[in-house]
N, C-alpha and C positions, 0 to 999 in steps of 0.2 A: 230223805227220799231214798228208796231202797236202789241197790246198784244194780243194774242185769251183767247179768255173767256173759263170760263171751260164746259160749256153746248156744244160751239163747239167745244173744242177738243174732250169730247165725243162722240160727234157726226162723226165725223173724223176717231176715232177710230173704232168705231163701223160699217164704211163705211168697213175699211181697212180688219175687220175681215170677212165683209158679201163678197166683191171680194175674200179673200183668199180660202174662203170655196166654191166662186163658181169657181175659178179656178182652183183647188182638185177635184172637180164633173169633171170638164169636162175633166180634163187629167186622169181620168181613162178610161174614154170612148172613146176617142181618138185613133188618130193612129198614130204609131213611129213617122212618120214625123212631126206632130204638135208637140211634147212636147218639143222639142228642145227650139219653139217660147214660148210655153209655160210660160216652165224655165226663159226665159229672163224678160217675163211678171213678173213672180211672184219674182224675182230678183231686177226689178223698181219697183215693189208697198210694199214691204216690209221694211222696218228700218232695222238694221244690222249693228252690229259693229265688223260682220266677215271680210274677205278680200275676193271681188269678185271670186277671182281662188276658193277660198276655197268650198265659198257658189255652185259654178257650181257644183264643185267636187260630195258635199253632196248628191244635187240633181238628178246626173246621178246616185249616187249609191243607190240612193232611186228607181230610174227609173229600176234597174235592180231589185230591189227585189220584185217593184209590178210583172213587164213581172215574174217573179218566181210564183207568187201567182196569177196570173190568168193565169200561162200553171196550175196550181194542179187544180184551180176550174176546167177547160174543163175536166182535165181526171178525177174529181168527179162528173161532169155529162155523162162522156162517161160510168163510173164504176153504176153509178144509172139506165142507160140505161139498162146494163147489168143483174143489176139483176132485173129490169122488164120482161126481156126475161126467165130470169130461173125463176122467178114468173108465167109465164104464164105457162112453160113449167112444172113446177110441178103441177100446175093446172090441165091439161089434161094429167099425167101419170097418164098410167094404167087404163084409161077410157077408154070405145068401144060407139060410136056412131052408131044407124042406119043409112043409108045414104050415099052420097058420101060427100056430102056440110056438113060442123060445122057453124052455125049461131053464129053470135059475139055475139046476142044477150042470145044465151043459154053460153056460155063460159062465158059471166060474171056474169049471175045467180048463175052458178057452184061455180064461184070465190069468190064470195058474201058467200053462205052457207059454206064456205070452209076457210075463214078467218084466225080466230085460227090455224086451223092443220097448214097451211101454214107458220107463223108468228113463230109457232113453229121450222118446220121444216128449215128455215133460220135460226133461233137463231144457234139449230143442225150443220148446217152447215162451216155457217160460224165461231164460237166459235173451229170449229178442228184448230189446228194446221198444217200450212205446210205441216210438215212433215209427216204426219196421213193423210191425205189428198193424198199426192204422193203416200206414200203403199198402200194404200185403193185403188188408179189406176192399180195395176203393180199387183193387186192380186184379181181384180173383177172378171173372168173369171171360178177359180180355189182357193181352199185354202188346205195348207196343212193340214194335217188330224194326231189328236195325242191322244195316249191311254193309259191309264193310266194301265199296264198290272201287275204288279207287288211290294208289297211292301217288302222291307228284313228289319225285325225288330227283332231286340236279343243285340245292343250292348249298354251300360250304359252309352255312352258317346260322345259327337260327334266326326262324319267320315268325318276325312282328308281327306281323297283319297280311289279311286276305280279301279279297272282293272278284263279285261276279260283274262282267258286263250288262248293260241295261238295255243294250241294242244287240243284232245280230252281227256278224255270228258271237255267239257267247262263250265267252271264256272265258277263263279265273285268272287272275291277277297276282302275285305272291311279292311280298318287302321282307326283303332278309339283311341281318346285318353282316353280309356279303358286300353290300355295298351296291348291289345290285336287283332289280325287278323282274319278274318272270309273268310271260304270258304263258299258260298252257291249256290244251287239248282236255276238253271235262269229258270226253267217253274215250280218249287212247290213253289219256297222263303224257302225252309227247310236249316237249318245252316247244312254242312254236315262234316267241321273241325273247332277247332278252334283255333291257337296259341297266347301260351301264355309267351313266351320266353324273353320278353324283360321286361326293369325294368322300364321303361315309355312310353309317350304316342307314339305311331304308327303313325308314321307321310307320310307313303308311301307304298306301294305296286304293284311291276311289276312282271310278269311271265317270265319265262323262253321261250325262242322260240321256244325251241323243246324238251324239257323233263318236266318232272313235279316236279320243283322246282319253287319257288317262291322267292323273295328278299323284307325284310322290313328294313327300318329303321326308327329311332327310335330317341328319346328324350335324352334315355342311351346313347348319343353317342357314339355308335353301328349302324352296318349294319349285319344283318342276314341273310345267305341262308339256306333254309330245306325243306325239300323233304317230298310231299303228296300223298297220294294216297284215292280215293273218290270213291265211285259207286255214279250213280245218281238213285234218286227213282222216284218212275210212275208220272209222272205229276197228278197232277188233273186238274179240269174247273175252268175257271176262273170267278170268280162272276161275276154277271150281274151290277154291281155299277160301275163298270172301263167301261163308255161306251163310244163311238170314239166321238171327241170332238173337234169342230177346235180350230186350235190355235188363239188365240183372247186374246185380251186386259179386261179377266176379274175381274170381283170386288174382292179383298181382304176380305180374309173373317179376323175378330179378332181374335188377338193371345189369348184372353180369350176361344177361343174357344181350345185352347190343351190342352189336360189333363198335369198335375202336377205330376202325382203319375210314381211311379218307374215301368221302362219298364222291363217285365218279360222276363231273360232269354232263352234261346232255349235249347229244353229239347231233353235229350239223345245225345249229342253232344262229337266226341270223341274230344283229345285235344290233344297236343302237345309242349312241353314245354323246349323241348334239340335244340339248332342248329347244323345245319350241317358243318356251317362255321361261323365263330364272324369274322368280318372286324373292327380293333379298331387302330384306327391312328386321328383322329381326335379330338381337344379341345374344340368341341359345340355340341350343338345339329344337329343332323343330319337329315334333313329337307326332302329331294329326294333322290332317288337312280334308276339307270337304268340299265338294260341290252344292252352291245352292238352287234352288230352286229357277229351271231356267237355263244354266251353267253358262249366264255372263258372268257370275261372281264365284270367288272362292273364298272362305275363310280356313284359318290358319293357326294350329295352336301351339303355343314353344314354351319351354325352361323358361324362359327371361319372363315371366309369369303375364305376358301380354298373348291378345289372338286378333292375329288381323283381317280386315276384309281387305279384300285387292279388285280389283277390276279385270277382268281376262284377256280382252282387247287392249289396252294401254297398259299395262302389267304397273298401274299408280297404286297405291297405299288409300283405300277409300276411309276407313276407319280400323282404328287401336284401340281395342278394346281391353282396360285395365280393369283392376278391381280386385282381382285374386291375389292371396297373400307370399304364393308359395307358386312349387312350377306347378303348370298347364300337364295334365295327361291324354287329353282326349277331347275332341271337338265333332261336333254330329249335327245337321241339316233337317227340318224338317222336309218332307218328299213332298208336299204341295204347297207350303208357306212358307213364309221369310222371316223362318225361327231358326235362330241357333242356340246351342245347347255346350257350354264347356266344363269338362272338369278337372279338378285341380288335387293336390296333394294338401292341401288345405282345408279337408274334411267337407269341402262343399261343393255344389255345381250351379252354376248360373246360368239364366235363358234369356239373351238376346235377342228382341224384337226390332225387325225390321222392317214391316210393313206400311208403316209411315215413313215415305222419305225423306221428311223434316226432321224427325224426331227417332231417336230408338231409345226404346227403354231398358230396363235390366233387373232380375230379381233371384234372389240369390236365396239358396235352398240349403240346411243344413241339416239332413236325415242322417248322417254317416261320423262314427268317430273314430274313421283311418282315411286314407288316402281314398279319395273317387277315383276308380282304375277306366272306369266310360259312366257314360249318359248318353241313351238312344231314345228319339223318336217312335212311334208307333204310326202304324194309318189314321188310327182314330187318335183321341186326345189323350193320349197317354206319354211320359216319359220313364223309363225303367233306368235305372241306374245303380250299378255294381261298384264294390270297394272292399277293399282291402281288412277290412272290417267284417271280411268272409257273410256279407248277407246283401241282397237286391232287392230292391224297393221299386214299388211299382206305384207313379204319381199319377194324378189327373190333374191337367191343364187347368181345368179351370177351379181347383181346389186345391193347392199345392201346399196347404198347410200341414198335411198331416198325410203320409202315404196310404192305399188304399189296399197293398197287400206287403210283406217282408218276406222273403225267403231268408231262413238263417240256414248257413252250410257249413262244412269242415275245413274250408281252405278258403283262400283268399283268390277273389273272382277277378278275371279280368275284361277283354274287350268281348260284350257281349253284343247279341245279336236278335232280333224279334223277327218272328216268321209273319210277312204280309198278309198271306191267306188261311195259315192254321193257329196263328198268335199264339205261337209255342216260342220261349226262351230260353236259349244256348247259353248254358253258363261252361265258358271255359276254367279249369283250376290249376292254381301250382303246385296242386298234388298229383297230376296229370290226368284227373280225372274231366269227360265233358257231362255236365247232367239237364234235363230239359224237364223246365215245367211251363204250367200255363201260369193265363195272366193273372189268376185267382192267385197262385201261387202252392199249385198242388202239383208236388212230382209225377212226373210221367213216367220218367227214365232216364237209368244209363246209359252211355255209352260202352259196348263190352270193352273191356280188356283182357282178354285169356285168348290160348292158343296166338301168341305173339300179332294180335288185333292190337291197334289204339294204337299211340301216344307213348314214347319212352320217358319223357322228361316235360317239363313245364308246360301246359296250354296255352298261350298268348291269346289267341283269337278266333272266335265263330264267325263265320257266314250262312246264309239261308240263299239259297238259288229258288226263284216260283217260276222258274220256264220248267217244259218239259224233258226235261236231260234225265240222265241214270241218277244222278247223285243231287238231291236235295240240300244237304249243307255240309259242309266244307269245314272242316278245323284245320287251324297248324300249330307249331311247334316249338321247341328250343332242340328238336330232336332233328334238325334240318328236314322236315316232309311235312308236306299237307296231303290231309287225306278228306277223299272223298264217302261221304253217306248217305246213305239210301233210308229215310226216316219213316215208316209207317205206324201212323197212329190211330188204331181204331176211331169210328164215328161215336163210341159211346165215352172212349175219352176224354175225346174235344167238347162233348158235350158238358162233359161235369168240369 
């Protein structure tokens, strides 16, 4: 057998690589039906010490990943098409021509001086997110309108929670871990009570439905009821600096910018410092407390991962409610039935039926996988509940297997709040952001924070006021202030 030289085996070689490479060229370019022949081509002119099945095998599955990469090319020249179209079309917005006829030849001139701004404004655009991009559709039209009306500033310490009166006169409520409660003035911000009864921090505060008692509880693991009485003073005007503001995604201003130094007191402030009733049965801290329905009863929710009912007139222990694995955060009353709703650090919340005075039942909900920070009632049959798992779930009572809307957000939500007549929801954040959507669970709005407006530090908790006052809901803080808001949401928002 004759020997090949080494110049011709190179030569050989070199044959075998320039066929492979043009038989590569042209089965790209091809059509299904040639690659088949292709393949067999390039199967006889190659060396291989695979097994023919195999080598086919490779080859088709090569075949299917080019068809993969040239369907993306098509739709990255259908997608270039596209934004040559909104290239032009930004071009010619918001220009008036004389004329009926636009000459291509001035539209390019146009486009030509117009370069930059454009280049910009695609960066601009397409740099948004999805999801900012969808809101920014659902709310071109119309935006909601938010005012900064009010700020309540006298406590030393940050505010847990906050609540409006449900009877006249109305006033806001404030629990700080001051150790102390504040009544005040919702159109002066004037402190008009202040209690000081408990021996730690105020972790809660709800009104009474139709008298003028209040219920806090407390660090002391204690629940207190006592009774106020307030005149309100003349309003005054409201500075010209709280001016109407959309709600928008604005800049952060630095936490350098809060002052440090000690917030001064509210002067001339009467006080109160006896309860009307001590509720003491529980071995933790007692975190929430509520009124129910009627306000002969109050339930009670604590650390020692129990929530009691008490009686209000005999201050007895009616029922201990066990069950939950971990502490109690938050406990909430339905406003016309004899439901309670509590939640826990235990990734779940439970609803406590009391409407049969023989019997209560209990059932136990696991949407969340962090800590339930609240669970509220609605008018209707709904429960919304927030955690720490940065998203709010909106249930229906009588379907509670599976939620009916999710808001997911960027921080971890606290004690929220549902608006009675615009069923709008107040998510406070510990990014200190407040944002409100509906119950569908479509953002409406921020809360501003620019020109030294908002919240310096953590959100703890919303309120919704539906009396006639200046300020529709209320946030507080870890920034010692609750501030009051004037919420306007268009008719076509509430619609959608």
């Amino acid at each position: 057998m004759p020997v090949e030289s080494g110049s011709s085996a190179a030569a050989r070689q070199a044959k075998q690589k320039r066929k492979s490479h043009s038989l590569s060229i042209r089965r790209t370019n091809s059509t299904e039906q040639d690659r088949s022949g292709l393949q067999r081509d390039t199967l006889e002119g190659q060396d291989s010490k695979l097994p023919l099945s195999l080598r086919s095998n490779l080859l088709d599955l090569f075949s299917q990943i080019e068809r993969e990469f040239e369907n993306l090319y098509i739709e990255n020249l259908e997608l270039r098409r596209e934004i040559e179209t909104l290239n032009d079309r930004l071009t010619g917005d918001g220009q008036t021509f004389e004329g009926a006829d636009l000459a291509k030849g001035a539209l390019k001139t146009k486009a030509s001086h117009s370069t930059s701004q454009l280049s910009q404004k695609l960066k601009t655009t397409y740099k948004a997110s999805t999801s900012k991009i969808v809101s920014s559709f659902k709310a071109t039209t119309s935006r909601a309108v938010c005012q900064l009306v009010r700020e309540y500033v006298g406590h030393r310490d940050g505010i847990w929670d906050l609540s409006v009166t449900r009877t006249q006169p109305v006033v806001l409520g404030t629990a700080s871990a001051d150790h102390s409660a504040m009544l005040w003035s919702i159109e002066t911000g004037k402190c008009l009570l202040k209690y000081m009864g408990h021996q730690g921090s105020v972790n809660s505060i709800k009104f009474h439905p139709t008298e003028q008692m209040a219920l806090t509880a407390s660090g002391d693991q204690t629940a207190h009821i006592w009774r106020y009485m307030v005149q309100l003073p003349t309003p005054q005007p409201v500075a010209d600096i709280n001016q109407q503001t959309p709600c928008e995604d604005d800049v952060d201003f630095s936490d350098k910018d809060e002052a440090d130094g000690e917030i001064e007191g509210p002067n001339d402030c009467p006080s109160i410092r006896v309860a009307t009733t001590t509720l003491r049965s529980h071995q933790g801290v007692v975190i929430a407390a509520d009124w129910l329905v009627g306000g002969k009863q109050v339930v009670t929710a604590s650390w020692d991962r129990a929530a009691n009912l008490y009686d209000v007139e005999t201050s007895e222990l009616v029922h201990s409610l066990t069950g939950h694995d971990q502490e109690l955060t938050h406990c909430c009353t339905h406003p016309t039935q004899r439901l309670v709703v509590t939640s826990s650090r235990d990734t779940t919340f439970r609803l406590w039926d009391f409407r049969d005075p023989s019997i209560h039942s209990v059932n136990v909900f696991q949407g969340h996988t962090d800590t339930v920070t609240s669970a509220v009632f609605t008018v209707g049959d709904n429960v919304v509940s927030g955690s720490d798992d940065r998203t709010v779930k909106v249930w229906d009572l009588k379907n509670m297997r599976s939620p009916i809307a999710t808001i997911r957000t960027d921080s971890a939500v606290n004690r929220i709040s549902v608006s009675v007549n615009q069923k709008i929801i107040a998510l406070p954040h510990d990014n200190r952001q407040v944002r409100l959507f509906d119950m569908s669970g479509v953002r409406l709005a921020r809360l501003p924070r620019s020109n030294r407006q908002g919240h310096r530090r953590m959100v703890c908790c919303s309120a919704w006021c539906e009396d006639n006052t200046s300020c529709n809901l209320f946030t507080c803080g870890f920034d010692r202030q609750a501030i009051g808001w004037n919420i306007n949401i268009p008719a076509l928002l509430q619609e959608k």
